[in-house]
N, C-alpha and C positions, 0 to 999 in steps of 0.2 A: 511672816512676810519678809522679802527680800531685801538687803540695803538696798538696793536698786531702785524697787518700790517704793518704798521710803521715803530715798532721796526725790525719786520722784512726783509724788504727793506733795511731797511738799514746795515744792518745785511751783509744782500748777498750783498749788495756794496762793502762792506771793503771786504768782503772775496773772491770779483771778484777783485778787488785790490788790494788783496796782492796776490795772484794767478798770476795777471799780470806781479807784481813784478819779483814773483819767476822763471816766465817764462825769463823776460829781464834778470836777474841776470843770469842764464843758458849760456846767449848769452854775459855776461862780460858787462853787462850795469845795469846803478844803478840809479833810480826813487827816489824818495823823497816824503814822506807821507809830506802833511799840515793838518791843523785842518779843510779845505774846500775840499782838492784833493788829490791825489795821482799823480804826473806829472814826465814824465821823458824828460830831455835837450833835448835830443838827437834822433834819429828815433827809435821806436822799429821794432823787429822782425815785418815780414808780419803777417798779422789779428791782428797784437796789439794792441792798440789803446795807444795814447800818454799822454791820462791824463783820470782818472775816478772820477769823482764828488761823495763825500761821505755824505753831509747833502743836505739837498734840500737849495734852494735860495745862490747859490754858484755865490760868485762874478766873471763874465763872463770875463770881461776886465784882470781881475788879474791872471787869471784862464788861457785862453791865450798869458800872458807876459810868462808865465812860459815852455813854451814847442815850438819847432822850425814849424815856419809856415813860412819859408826863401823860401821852396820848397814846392809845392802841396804834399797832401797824406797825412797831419796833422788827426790826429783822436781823438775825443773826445765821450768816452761813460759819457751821459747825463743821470746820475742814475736815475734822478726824472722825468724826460721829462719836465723839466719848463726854459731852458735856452734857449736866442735868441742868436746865433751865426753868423746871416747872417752876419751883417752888419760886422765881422771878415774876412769876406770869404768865409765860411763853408756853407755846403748845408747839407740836412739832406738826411742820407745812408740809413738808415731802421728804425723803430720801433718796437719794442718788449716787452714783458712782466717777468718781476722777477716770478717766481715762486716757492712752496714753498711745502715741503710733509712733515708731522709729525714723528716725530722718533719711534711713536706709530702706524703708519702706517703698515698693512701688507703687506707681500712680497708673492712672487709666484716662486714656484721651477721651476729655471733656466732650459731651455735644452742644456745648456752649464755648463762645469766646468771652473772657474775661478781662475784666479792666480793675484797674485800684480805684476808688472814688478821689476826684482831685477838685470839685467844684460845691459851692453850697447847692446848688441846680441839681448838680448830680446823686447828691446825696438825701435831698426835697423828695426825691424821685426813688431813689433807695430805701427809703423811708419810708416812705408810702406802699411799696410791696411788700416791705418787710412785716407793715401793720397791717395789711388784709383790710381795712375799712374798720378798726375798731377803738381809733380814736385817739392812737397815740406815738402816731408818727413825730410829733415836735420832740420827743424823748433824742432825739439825736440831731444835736446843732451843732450850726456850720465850727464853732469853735473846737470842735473834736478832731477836726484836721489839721489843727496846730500843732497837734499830738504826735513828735516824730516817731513813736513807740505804738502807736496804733495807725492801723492795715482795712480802711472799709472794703471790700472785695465784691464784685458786681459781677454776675454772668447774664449775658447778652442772649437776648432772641435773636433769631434772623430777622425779625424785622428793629433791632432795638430795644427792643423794650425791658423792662428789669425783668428778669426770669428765673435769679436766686442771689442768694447772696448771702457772707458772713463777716464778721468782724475779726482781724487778724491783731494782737496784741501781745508783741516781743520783749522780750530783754537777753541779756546774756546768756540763758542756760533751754530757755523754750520758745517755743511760737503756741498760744492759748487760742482757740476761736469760740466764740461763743455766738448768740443769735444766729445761728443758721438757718436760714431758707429757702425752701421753694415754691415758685407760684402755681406750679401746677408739678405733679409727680410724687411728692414729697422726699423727704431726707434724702434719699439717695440720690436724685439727679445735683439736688444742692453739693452733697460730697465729694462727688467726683470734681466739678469746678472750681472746688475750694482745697481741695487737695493739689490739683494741678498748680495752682495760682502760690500753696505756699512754700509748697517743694520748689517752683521756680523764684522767687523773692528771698527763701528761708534755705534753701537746700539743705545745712549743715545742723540744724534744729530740729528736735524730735518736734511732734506736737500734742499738745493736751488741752485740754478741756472738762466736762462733767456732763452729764447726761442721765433720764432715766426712761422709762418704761419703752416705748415705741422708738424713741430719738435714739434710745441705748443700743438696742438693735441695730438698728441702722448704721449706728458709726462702727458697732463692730464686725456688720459683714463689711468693709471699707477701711478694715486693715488696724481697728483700735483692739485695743486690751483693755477689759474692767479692771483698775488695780485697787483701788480700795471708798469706801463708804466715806458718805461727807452725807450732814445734815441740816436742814434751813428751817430754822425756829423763827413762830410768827407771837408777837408780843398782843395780847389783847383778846 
């Protein structure tokens, strides 16, 4: 693997890590950066995961003192894919790939106009596309837009209506999106919107993320690079 890759893996760790943060803080819960993890006491919000490994060769033992594994549904995203968790408990949920697209990357004009979400209204509504009818649209409250480091991102029907959308979350080195969707078409009409939207916001920032099977696909005919394996261990 390349320094490049590397750097950049690790990159979108921290930045799927503090993203996770931002997300628990939303819900009144507060995680704790270490020099090896990102871990929070307590459960997070549903699809959160409880602790995110930031350097590879993350001490496993220690790494699990720090996060509640009292009740099954424990979650550990394994940035590097190199940790053994069985003997914790944990079984492994899925596999996936960090992926990464250059800030120098071209974009493709959207057939959607897009907006940032700036209203709890708007984001009610954001929410509720994002969730298809399954029950768990409240997972994202109005408090997340206090969040100067996260990007809700909305592409518009011609008639208004939500029509795709992803979550943009920045710092210094990346722009990360996660949640992407579409309400009708799938991943690709999503991308194209959301790509426009971060190249104009982000210009100067590569963007990364993670992704697997179909979704994987997708982002890389739309200009991503698989660069390396990340794993999410489920407790119980």
């Amino acid at each position: 693997m390349t320094e490049k890759k590397q750097f950049m893996i690790r990159a979108a760790a921290r930045n799927n890590a503090e993203w996770c943060a931002s997300m628990c803080r939303s819900h009144g819960l507060a995680g704790e950066f270490g020099m090896q993890a990102w871990a929070l006491p307590s459960r997070p919000p549903r699809y959160y995961p409880d602790a995110v490994t930031l350097v590879p060769g993350t001490d496993a033992a220690a790494l699990v003192d720090r996060i509640d594994t009292a009740a099954p549904g424990a979650c550990v995203k394994d940035s590097f894919a190199d940790l053994d968790l069985t003997g914790a408990g944990f079984k492994v949920l899925f596999d996936a790939q960090w992926i990464h697209r250059p800030a120098s990357a071209p974009t493709s004009s959207p057939d959607l106009a897009w907006d940032v979400v700036s209203s709890p209204d708007m984001l009610r509504a954001w929410a509720l596309a994002w969730d298809d009818g399954d029950g768990n649209a409240d997972l994202f409250r109005p408090e997340l837009l206090d969040d100067p480091a996260t990007s809700v991102l909305v592409g518009h029907s011609a008639d208004g209506l939500v029509a795709a959308g992803a979550v943009a979350s920045r710092n210094d080195h990346v722009v990360g999106i996660s949640n992407v969707f579409a309400v009708e078409s799938g991943a690709d009409r999503a991308w194209s919107v959301v790509l426009d939207a971060v190249h104009r916001l982000f210009p100067t920032l590569p963007v990364v993320g993670y992704e697997h099977g179909a979704d994987l696909d997708a982002a890389v005919r739309h200009g991503f690079e698989a660069i390396g394996p990340l794993r999410v261990w489920l407790h119980g």
